[in-house]
C-alpha positions as CSV (number, residue, x, y, z in Angstrom):
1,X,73.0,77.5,155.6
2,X,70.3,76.8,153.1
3,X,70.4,78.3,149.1
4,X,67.9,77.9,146.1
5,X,69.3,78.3,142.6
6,X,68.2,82.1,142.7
7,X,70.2,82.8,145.5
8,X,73.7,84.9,145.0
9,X,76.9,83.1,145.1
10,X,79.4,84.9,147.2
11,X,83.3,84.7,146.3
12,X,84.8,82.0,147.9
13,X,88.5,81.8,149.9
14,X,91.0,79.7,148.3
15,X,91.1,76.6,151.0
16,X,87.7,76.5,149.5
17,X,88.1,76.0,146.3
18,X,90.8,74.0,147.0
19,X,88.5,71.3,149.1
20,X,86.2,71.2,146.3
21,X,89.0,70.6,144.0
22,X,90.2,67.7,146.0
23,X,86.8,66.5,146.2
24,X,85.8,66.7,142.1
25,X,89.0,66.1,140.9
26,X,88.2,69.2,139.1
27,X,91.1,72.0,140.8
28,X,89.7,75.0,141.9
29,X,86.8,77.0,140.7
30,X,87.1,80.6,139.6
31,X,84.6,83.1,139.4
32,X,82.9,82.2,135.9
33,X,80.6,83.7,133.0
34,X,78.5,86.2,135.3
35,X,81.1,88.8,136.4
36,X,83.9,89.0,134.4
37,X,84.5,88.5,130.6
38,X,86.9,85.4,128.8
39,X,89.6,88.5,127.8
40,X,89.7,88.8,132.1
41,X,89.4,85.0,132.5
42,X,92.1,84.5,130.1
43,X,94.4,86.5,132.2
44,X,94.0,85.6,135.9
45,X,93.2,81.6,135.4
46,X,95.6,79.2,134.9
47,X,96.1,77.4,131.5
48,X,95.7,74.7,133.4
49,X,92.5,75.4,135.0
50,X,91.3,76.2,131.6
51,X,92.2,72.9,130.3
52,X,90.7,71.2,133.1
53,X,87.4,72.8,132.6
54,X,87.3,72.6,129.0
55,X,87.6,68.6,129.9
56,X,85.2,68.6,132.8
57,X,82.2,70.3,130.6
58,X,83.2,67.8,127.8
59,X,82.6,65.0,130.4
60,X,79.2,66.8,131.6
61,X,77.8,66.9,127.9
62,X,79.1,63.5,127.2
63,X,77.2,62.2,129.8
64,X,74.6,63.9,128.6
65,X,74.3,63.2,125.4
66,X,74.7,59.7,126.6
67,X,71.9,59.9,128.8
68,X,69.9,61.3,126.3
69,X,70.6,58.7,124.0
70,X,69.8,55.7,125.9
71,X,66.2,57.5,126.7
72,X,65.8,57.5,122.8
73,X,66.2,53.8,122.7
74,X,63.0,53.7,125.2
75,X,64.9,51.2,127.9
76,X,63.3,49.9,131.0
77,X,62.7,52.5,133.8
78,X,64.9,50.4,136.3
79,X,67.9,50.4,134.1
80,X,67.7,54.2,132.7
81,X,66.8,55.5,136.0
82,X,70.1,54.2,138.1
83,X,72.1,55.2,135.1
84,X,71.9,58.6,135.4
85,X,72.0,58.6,139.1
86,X,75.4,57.0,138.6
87,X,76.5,59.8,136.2
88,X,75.4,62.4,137.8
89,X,77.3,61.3,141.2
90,X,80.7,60.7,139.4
91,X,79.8,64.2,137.3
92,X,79.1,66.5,140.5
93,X,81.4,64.3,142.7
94,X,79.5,64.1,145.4
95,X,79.8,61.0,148.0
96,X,76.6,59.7,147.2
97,X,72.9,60.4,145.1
98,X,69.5,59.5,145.2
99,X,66.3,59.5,142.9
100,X,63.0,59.5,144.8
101,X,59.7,59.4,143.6
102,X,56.1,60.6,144.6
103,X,53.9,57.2,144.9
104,X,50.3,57.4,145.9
105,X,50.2,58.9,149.6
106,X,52.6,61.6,148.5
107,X,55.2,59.7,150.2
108,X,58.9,60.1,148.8
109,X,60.0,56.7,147.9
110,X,63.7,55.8,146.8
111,X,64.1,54.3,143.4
112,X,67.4,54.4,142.6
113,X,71.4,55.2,144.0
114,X,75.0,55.8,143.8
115,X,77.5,55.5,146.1
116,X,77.8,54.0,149.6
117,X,74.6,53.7,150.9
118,X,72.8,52.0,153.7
119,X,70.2,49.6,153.1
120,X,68.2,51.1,156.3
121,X,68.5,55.0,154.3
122,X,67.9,53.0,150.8
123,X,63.8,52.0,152.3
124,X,63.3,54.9,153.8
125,X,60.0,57.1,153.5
126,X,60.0,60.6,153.7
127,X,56.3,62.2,154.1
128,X,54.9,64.5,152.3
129,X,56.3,67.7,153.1
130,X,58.8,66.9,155.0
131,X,62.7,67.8,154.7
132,X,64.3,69.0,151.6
133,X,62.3,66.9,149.1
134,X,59.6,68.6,150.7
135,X,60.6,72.0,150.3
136,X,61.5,71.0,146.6
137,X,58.3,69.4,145.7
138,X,56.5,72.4,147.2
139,X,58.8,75.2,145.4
140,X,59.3,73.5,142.3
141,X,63.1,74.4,142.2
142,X,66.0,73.2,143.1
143,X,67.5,73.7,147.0
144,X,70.3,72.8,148.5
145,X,71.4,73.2,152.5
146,X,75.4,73.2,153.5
147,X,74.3,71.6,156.5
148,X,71.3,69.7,156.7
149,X,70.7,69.0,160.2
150,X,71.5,72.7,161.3
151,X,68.6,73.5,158.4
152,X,66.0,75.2,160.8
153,X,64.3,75.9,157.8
154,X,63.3,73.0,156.6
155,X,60.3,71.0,158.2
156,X,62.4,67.8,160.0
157,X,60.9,64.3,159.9
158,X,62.6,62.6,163.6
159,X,63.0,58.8,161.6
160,X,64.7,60.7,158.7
161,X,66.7,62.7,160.6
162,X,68.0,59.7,162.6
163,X,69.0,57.8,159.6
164,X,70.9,61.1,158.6
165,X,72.7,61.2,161.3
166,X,73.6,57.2,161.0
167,X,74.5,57.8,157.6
168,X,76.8,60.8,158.3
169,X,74.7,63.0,155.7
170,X,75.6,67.0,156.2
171,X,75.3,68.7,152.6
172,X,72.5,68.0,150.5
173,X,71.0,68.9,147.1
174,X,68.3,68.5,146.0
175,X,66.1,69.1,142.3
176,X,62.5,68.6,140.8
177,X,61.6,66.0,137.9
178,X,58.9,67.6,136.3
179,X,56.9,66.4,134.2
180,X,55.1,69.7,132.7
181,X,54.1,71.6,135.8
182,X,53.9,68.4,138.2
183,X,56.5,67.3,140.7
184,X,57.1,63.3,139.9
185,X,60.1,62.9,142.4
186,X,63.0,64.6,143.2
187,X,67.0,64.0,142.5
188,X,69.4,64.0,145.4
189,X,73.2,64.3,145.6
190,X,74.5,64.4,149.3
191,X,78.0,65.1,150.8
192,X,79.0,63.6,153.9
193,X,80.8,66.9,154.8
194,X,79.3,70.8,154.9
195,X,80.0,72.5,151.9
196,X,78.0,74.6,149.4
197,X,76.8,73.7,145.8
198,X,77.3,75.7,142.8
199,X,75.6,77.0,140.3
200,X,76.8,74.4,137.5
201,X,76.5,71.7,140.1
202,X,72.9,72.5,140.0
203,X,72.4,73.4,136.8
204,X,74.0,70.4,136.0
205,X,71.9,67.8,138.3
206,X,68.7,69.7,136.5
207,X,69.7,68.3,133.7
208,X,70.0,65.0,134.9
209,X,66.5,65.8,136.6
210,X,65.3,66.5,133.6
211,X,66.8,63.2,132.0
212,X,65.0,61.4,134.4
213,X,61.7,62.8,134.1
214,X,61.9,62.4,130.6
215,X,62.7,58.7,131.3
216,X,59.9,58.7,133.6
217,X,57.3,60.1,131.4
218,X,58.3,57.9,128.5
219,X,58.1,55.0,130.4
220,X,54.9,56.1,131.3
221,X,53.6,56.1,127.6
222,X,55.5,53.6,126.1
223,X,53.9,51.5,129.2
224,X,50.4,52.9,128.6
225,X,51.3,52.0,125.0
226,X,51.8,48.0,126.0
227,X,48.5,48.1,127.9
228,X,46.5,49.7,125.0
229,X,48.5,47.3,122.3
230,X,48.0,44.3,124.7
231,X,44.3,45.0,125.2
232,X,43.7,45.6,121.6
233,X,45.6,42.5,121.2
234,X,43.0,40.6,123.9
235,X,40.3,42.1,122.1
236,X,40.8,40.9,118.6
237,X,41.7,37.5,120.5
238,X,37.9,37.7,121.8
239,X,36.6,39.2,118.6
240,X,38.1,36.2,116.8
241,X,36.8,33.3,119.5
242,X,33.9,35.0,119.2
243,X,33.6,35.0,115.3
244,X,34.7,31.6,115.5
245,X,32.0,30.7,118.4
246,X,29.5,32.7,115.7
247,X,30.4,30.9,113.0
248,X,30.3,27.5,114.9
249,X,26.9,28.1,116.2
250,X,25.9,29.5,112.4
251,X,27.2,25.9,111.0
252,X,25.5,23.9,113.9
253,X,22.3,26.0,113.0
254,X,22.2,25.2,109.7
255,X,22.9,21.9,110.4
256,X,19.9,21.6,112.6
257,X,17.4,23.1,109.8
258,X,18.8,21.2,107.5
259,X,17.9,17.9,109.6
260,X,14.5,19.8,110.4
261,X,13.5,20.7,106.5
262,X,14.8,17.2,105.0
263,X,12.7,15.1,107.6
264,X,15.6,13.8,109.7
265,X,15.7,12.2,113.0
266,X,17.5,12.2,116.4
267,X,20.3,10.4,115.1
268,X,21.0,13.2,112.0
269,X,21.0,15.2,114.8
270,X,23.4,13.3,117.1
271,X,25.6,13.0,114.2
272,X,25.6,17.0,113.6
273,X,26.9,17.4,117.1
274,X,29.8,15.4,116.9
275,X,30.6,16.3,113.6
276,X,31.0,20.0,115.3
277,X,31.6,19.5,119.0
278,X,33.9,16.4,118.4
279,X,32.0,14.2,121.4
280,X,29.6,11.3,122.3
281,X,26.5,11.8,121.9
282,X,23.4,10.3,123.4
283,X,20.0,10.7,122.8
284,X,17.2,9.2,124.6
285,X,13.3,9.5,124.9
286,X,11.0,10.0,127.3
287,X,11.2,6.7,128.7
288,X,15.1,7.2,129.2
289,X,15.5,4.8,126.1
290,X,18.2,5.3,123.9
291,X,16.7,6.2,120.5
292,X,20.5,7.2,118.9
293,X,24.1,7.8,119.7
294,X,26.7,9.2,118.0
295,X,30.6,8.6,119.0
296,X,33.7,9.6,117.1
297,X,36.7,7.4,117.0
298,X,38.7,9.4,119.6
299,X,36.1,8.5,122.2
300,X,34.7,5.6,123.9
301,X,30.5,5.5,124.3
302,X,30.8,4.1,127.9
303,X,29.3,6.6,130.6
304,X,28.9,6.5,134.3
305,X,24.9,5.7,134.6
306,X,24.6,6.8,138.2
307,X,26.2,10.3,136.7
308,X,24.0,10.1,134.1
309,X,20.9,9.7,135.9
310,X,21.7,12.5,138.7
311,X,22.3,15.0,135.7
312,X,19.4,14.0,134.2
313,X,17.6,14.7,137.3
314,X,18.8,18.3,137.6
315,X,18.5,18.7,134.2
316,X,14.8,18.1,134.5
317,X,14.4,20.2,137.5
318,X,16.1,23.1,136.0
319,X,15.6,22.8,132.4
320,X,19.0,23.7,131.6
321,X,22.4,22.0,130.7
322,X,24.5,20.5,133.5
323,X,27.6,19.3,133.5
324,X,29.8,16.7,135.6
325,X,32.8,15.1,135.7
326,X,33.0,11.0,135.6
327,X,35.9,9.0,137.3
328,X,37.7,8.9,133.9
329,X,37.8,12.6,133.7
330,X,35.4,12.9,131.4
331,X,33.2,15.5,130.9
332,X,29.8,14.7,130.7
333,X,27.4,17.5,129.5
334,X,23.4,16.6,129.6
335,X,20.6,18.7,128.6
336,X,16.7,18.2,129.0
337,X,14.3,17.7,126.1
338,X,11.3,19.7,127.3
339,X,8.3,21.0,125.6
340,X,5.4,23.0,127.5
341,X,6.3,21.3,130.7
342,X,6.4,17.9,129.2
343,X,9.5,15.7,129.7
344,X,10.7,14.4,126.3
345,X,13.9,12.8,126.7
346,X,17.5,13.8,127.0
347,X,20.7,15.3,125.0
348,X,23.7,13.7,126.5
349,X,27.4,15.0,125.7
350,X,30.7,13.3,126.6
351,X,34.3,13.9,125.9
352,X,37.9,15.2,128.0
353,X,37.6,19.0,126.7
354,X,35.8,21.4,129.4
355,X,32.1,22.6,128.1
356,X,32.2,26.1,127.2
357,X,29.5,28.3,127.5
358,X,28.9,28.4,123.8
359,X,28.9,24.9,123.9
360,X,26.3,25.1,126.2
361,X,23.9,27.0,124.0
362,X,24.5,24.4,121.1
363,X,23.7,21.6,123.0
364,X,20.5,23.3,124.5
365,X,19.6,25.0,121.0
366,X,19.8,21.0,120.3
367,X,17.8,19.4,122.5
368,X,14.9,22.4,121.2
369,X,15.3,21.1,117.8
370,X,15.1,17.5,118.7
371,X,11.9,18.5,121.1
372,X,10.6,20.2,118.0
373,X,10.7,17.2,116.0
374,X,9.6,14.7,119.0
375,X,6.7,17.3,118.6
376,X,6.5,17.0,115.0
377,X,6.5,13.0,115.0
378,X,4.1,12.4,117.6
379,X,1.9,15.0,115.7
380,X,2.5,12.8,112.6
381,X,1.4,10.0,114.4
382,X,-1.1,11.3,116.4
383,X,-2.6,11.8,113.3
384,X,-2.2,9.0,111.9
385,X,-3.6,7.4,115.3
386,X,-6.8,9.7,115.4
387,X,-7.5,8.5,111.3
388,X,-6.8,5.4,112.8
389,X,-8.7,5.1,115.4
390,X,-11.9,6.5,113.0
391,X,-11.6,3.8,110.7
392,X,-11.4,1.7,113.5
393,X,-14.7,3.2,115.0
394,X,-16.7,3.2,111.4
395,X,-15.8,-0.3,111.3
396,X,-17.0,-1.4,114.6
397,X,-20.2,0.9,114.4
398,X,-20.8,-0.5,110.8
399,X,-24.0,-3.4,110.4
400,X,-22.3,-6.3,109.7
401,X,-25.0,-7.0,106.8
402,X,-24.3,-3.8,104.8
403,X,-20.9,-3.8,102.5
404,X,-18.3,-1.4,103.9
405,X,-18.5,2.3,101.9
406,X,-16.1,2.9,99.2
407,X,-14.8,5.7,101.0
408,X,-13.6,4.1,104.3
409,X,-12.0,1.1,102.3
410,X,-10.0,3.3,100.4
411,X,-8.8,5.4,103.3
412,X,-7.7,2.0,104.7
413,X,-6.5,0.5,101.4
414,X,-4.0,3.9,102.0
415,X,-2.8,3.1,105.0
416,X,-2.1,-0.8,103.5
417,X,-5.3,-2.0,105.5
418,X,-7.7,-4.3,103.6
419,X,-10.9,-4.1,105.7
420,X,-12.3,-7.3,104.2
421,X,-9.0,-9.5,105.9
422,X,-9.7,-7.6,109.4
423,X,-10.9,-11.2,111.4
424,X,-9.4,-11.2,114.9
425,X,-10.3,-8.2,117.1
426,X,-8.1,-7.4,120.3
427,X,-9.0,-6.1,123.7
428,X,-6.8,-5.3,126.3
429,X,-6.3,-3.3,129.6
430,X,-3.6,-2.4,131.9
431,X,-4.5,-0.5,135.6
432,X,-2.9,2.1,135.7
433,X,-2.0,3.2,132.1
434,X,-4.7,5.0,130.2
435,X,-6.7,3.6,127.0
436,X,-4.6,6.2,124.4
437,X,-1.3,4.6,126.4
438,X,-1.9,1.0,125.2
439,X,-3.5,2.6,121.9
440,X,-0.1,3.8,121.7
441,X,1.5,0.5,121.8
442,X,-0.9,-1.4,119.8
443,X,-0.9,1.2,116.8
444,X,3.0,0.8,116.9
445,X,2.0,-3.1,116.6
446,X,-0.8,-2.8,114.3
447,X,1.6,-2.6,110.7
448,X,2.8,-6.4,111.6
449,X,-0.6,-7.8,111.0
450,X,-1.8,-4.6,108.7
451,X,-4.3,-4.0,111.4
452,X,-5.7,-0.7,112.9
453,X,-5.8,0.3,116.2
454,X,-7.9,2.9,118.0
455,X,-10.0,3.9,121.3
456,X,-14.0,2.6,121.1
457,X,-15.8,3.1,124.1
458,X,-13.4,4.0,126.1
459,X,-11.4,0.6,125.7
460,X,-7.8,0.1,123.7
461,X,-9.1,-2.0,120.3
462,X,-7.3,-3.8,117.4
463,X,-8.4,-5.2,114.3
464,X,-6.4,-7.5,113.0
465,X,-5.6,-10.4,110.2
466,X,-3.9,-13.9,111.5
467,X,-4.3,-17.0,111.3
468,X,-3.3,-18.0,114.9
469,X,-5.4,-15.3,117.2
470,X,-4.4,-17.2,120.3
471,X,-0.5,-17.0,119.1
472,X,-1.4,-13.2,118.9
473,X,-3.0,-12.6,122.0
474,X,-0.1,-13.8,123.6
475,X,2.5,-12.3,121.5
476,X,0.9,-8.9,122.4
477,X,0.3,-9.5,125.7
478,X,4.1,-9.6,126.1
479,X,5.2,-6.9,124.0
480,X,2.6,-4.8,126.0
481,X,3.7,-6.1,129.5
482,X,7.3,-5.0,128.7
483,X,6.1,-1.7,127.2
484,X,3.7,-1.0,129.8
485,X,5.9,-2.2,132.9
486,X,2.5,-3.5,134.5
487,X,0.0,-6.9,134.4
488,X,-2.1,-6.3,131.5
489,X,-5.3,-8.1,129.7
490,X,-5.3,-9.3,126.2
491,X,-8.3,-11.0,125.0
492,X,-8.5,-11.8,120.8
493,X,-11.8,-13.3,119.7
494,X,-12.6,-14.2,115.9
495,X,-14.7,-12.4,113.8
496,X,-17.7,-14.4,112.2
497,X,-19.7,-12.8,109.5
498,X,-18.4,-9.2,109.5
499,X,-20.1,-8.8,113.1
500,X,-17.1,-6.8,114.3
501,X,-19.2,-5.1,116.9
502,X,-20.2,-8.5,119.0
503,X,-16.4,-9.4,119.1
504,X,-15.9,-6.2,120.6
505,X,-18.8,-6.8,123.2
506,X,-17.1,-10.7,123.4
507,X,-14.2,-9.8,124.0
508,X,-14.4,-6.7,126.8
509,X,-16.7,-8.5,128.4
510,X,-14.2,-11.7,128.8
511,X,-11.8,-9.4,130.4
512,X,-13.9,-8.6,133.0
513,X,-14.9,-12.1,134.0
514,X,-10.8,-13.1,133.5
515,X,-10.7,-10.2,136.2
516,X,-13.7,-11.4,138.5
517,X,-11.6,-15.0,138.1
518,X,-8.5,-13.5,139.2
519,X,-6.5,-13.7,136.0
520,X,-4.9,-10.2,136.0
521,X,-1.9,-10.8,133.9
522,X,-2.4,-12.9,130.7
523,X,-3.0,-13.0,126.7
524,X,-6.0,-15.5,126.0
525,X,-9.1,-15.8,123.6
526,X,-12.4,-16.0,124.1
527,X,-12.5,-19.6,123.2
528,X,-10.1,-20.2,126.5
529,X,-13.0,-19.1,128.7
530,X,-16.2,-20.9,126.6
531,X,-17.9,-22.1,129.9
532,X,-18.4,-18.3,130.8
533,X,-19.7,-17.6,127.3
534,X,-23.2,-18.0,129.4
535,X,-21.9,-14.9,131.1
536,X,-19.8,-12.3,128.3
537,X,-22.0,-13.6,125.5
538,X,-25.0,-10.8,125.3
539,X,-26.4,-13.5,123.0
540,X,-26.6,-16.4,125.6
541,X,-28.2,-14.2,127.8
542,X,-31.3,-16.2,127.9
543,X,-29.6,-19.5,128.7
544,X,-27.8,-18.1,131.4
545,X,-30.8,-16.7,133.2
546,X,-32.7,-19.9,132.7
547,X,-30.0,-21.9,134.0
548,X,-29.7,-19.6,137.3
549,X,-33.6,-19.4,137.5
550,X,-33.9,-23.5,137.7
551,X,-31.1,-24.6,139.7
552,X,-31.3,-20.9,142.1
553,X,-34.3,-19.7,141.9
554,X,-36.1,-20.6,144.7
555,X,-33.4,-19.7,146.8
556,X,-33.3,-16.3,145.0
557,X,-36.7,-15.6,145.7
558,X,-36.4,-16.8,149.4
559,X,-33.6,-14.1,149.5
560,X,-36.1,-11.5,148.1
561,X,-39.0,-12.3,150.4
562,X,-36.7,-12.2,153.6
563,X,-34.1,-10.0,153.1
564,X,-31.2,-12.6,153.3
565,X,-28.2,-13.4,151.5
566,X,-28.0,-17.5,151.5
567,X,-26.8,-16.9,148.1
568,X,-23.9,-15.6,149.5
569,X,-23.5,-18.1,151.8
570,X,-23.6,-20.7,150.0
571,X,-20.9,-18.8,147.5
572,X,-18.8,-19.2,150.7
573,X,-19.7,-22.6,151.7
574,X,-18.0,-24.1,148.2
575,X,-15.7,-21.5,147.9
576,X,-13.7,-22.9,151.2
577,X,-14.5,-26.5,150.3
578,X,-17.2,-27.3,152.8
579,X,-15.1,-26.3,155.6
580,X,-17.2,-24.8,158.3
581,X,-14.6,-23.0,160.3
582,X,-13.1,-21.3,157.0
583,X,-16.6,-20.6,155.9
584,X,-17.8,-18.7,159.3
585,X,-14.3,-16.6,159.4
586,X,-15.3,-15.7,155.8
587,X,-18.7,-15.0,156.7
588,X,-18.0,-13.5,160.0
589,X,-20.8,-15.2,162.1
590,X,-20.6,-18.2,164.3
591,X,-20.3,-21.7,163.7
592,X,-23.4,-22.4,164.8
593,X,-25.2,-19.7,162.7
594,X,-23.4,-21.1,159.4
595,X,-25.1,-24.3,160.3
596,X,-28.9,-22.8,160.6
597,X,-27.9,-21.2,157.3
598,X,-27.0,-24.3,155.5
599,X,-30.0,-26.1,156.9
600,X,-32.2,-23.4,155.9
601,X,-30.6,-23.5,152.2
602,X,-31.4,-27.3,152.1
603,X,-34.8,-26.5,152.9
604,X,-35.2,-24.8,150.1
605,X,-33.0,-26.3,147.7
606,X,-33.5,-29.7,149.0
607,X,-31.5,-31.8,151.4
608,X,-29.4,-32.9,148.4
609,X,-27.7,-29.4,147.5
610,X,-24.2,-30.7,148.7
611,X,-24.5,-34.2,146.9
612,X,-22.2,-34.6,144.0
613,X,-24.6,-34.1,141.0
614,X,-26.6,-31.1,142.8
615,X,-23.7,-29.4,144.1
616,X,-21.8,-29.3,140.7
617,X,-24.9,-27.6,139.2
618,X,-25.4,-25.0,142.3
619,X,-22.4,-24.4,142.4
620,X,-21.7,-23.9,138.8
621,X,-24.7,-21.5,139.0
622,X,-23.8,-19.4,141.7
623,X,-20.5,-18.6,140.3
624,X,-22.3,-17.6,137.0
625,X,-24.8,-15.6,139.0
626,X,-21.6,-13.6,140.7
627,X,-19.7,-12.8,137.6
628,X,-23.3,-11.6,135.8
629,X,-23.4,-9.3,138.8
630,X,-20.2,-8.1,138.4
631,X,-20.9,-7.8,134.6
632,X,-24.6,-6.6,134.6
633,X,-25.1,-5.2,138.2
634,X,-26.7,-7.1,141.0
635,X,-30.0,-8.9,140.0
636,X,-32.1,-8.3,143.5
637,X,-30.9,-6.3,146.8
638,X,-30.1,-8.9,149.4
639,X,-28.3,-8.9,152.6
């Protein structure tokens, strides 16, 4: 027998009322309210009864108020919720209750009980409209069935219905939470006997419905509440990192412009970034040569190089900041200095703290400002070098018997250069590195000897004052080879009467014959290699041809005449020491043919070519012949 709230109650028999009254504890019921006035009440119930129902609706609106109150004091949903289950089961007296609520798939879930109960009914499911939750969800109202498996009515659910039977449930009520017009869940008190429900039972489990949706609802708010208080609270957190982060990078900014406008140097900048970042720093140039580091007392300057180098690498190849972590746990943070493709050296940062991304922009918002002034200083001294290099080139091109032009000694006087002391000019070369390289260098050297450096004719120059130009030659020669990182040249020659131009010619012409002689790593003067003056000295070059026409020329000429190369030959010949068979592998021709050769060479030269005196001579000459070759280009075509 099923009922909704709307339904009409019929009168009851007295074993009835007298099972109910057993059950609640409450006596029997009597028709109330709807068909009979208190005057008739008054005089067919029993004082007793009246009593007893006076002190049951003071228990219901105890509870109640109770209820009521601990929703005002905005408690957790899992404590308020079982709270009034429990009241409303020892209220309404039935052998057990229920709360179920919706969840996403519509499914009726149990959240909360009272009474004996299984754990197997406690997790059950019941789908969406299925059995009397269903009819209550879909109605809205209340319902209630005497007898719940003999409910025809009511659409069944086979799993539900076994666990009602294990459970023994018969009678069951059931009533809406609603939340305005929607259906959160649905409030159940169950008998494990048939009987019916009454009107105050139900009225009275609506209230606790009610209760509970209230409960619900606030929970709801007070937990969208948290969320919207806990995100504002995460939100002001990030506002005020952020600020912070802003203000960090403001002072780190300002820091930076202030090291840019006041003229300051990687090391004001090192300094900046460990006054804010609290780490070591290290900054190095193109070469990968530390040019400063920072370090604040917390922190050792030691750094894994092989880390180093590998971040550098990616750095480079990326041209942003990388990060890695060294055995120590450190964090080591590097950043390439780069400037229109060019590699300008490196921002290194290490300490234990993690790099954050706003770190990150510091550090590369550093490395711009120290590639801005790398920029700036080899502008500066680009400049510097090009003036330089000018006076260096007026000098040079100047006739040594006209006085030097007010002008050009007071640019040098400037630049602490007295043009008058300039004696000892320098000449040097390195394979492989160009003439502005080593002008590089030298200009860095050129303030120890108040010199000037520059580029003429292609070839890396330095005018110098000293005293010692052989003590020079060498001194540079060394500073250039570790510089450089390859053999290199350095010739010095004195200047004699302000004819600057024929040391230059002295001097570049001496490192080519050094080179014909195989000296390809050394600091010398001119005065070292005096026997080939004959040869670099434009000035000798009269001697030297008459020397090489007497003692060669009729061999020379023979050459000429029959297209041969006994020159060459005979090169060979005292080149290997008058060894034949070294002198044939040289010349690649037989033994025999090297001996027709040297007779024929004899024949012309005379039979006494390879004495002693003679051969000293010719082969003094051919050597000077061969290195004015390689100087001046090959006198004749010969084979």
């Amino acid at each position: 027998m099923a009922r909704t709230d709307s339904d009409e109650q019929g009168a009851r028999d007295p074993g009835d009322q007298g099972r109910h009254a057993d059950r609640g504890g409450r006596g029997g019921r009597a028709e109330r309210g709807e068909h009979a006035d208190r005057g008739e009440r008054g005089d067919h119930a029993d004082r007793g009864e009246l009593a007893a129902y006076r002190l049951r609706r003071e228990r219901e609106l105890s509870s109640l108020y109770a209820t009521a109150r601990s929703l005002a004091v905005l408690g957790e949903v899992d404590v308020v919720l079982p709270s009034i289950v429990r009241e409303a089961h020892e209220l309404i007296g039935s052998d057990f209750a229920y709360l179920s609520l919706l969840d996403a798939d519509g499914n009726l879930t149990l959240r909360a009980t009272a009474g004996t109960i299984s754990p197997e009914f406690s997790s059950a499911r019941m789908p969406p409209g299925a059995g009397l939750g269903g009819r209550v969800i879909e109605t809205t109202a209340p319902y209630w069935v005497s007898d719940y498996r003999a409910a025809d009515a009511l659409d069944h659910s086979s799993a539900f219905d076994l666990l009602v039977s294990s459970e023994g449930l018969v009678a069951l009520l059931g009533v809406p939470l609603l939340v305005g017009d929607r259906v959160i869940g649905v409030l159940f008190a169950a008998d494990r006997t048939e009987r019916p429900f009454e009107k105050d039972e139900v009225a009275l489990l609506s209230a606790f419905a009610d209760h509970a949706a209230i409960a619900l609802h606030n929970a709801r708010l007070y937990e969208e509440s948290r969320v919207a208080l806990r995100r504002l609270r995460d939100a002001y957190r990030v506002i005020e990192d952020q600020v912070a982060t802003m203000e960090l990078a403001a002072a780190v900014h300002e820091a930076l412009t202030h090291v840019v406008l006041t003229g300051g140097g990687p090391g004001d900048i090192a300094q900046s970034l460990v006054d804010h970042l609290q780490g070591a720093v290290t900054i190095r140039d193109r070469d990968d040569k530390v040019v400063a580091t920072r370090c604040p007392d917390a922190v050792t300057p030691g750094v894994d190089p092989s880390l180093e180098r590998e971040l550098l690498e990616e750095a480079r190849r990326t041209g942003r900041c990388v990060h890695g972590e060294s055995d120590d746990g450190t964090v080591l943070s590097v950043a390439a200095i780069q400037a229109g493709g060019s590699h300008l050296g490196s921002l290194s940062l290490r300490r234990r703290a993690a790099t954050e991304s706003a770190d990150v922009r510091m550090l590369e918002r550093s490395a711009q400002i120290t590639g801005l002034l790398v920029l700036m200083r080899d502008a500066r001294v680009e400049a510097e070098e090009r003036v330089r290099g000018e006076l260096l080139m007026e000098l040079l091109s100047h006739p040594p018997l006209h006085p030097v032009h007010p002008a050009l000694r007071d640019r040098a006087l400037a630049r602490g250069v007295d043009v008058d002391r300039l004696d000892v000019l320098v000449a040097a070369d390195c394979p492989g590195r160009s003439a502005a390289d080593i002008v590089r260098e030298l200009h860095a050297a050129s303030s120890e000897w108040s010199g000037l450096a520059g580029e003429y004719l292609g070839r890396a120059t330095l005018l110098l004052h000293t005293d010692d130009p052989e003590t020079v030659a060498e001194t540079l020669h060394h500073r250039l080879r570790r510089r450089l990182g390859a053999p290199t040249l350095v010739v010095a020659d004195r200047v004699t009467g302000h004819d600057r131009a024929r040391s230059f010619t002295l001097a570049q012409r001496c490192l080519d014959v050094m080179r014909c002689l195989g000296d390809t790593d050394r600091g010398s003067t001119t005065r070292r290699y005096a026997m080939y003056a004959l040869v670099f000295d434009p000035g000798r070059a009269h001697e030297l041809e008459g020397f090489v026409t007497d003692t060669l020329g009729p061999l020379l000429d023979y050459d000429r005449r029959r297209s041969t190369d006994l020159v060459t030959t005979t090169a060979a010949w005292f080149t290997h020491s008058g060894n034949l068979s070294r002198t044939a592998r040289a010349l690649h021709v037989h033994t025999n043919t090297l001996l027709k050769r040297l007779d024929r060479i004899g024949a012309v030269l005379g039979e006494d070519w390879r004495s002693a005196d003679s051969g000293l001579r010719v082969h003094l000459a051919v050597r000077l012949h061969q290195l004015r070759g390689v100087l001046d280009g090959p006198v004749g075509e010969g084979r």
